[in-house]
N, C-alpha and C positions, 0 to 999 in steps of 0.2 A: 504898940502891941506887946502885949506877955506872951516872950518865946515859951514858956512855959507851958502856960494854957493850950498853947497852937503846939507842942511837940504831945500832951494829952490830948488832943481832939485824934490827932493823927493813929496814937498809937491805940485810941479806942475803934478809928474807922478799920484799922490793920486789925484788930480782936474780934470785930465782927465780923470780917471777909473770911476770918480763919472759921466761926460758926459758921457762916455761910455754908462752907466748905464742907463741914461737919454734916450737917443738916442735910446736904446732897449726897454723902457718899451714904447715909444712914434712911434713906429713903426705901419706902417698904420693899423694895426687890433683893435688899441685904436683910431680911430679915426682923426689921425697929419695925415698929407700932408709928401710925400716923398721927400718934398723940403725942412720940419721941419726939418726932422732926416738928410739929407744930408748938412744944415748948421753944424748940431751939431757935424755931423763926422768932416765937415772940419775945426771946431776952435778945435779939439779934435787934429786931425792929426797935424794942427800948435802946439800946446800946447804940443805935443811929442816931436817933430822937434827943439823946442826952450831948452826943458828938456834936449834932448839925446845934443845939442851941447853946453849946460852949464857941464853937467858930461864932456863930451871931451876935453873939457878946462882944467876941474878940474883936469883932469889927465894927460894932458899936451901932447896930441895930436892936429896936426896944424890943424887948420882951416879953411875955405879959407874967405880970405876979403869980395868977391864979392858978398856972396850970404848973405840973411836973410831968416828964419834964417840962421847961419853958419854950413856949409856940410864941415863933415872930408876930408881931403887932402889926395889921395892914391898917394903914387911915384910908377912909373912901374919903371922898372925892366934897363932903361937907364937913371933914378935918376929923370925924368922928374916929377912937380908936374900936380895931375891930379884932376878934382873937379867935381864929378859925377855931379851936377844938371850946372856948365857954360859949 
């Protein structure tokens, strides 16, 4: 495994906990607009999506091409490959 890659997943998963964070204290009873905090969710949710399929790499689960970021490849059960988000 590339300690590398897995010290970047980590400090991406640490980046979003901290919008997370952001996102909660900025919730409209502080005054932000619910289209603040719903940006912050959605570069937070990207920012997981890009984490969870660099660990899935690292660990040597397929991926699929098509999508960005890259969604785990499930086979059913006729070997076919399957890519929850194509």
């Amino acid at each position: 495994m590339d300690i590398d890659a897995l010290h970047s997943t980590l400090l991406s998963i640490s980046l979003v906990s901290d919008k997370l964070r952001t996102a909660r204290k900025n919730l409209p009873a502080n005054g932000h607009s619910p289209v603040d905090v719903g940006n912050l969710l959605d570069k937070a949710e990207g920012d997981l999506r890009v984490a969870k399929a660099t660990l899935a790499h690292e660990l040597g689960f397929r991926l699929c091409p098509r999508c960005w970021p890259p969604e785990l490849i499930a086979t059913d059960r006729s070997g076919r490959a399957h890519c929850p988000a194509c």
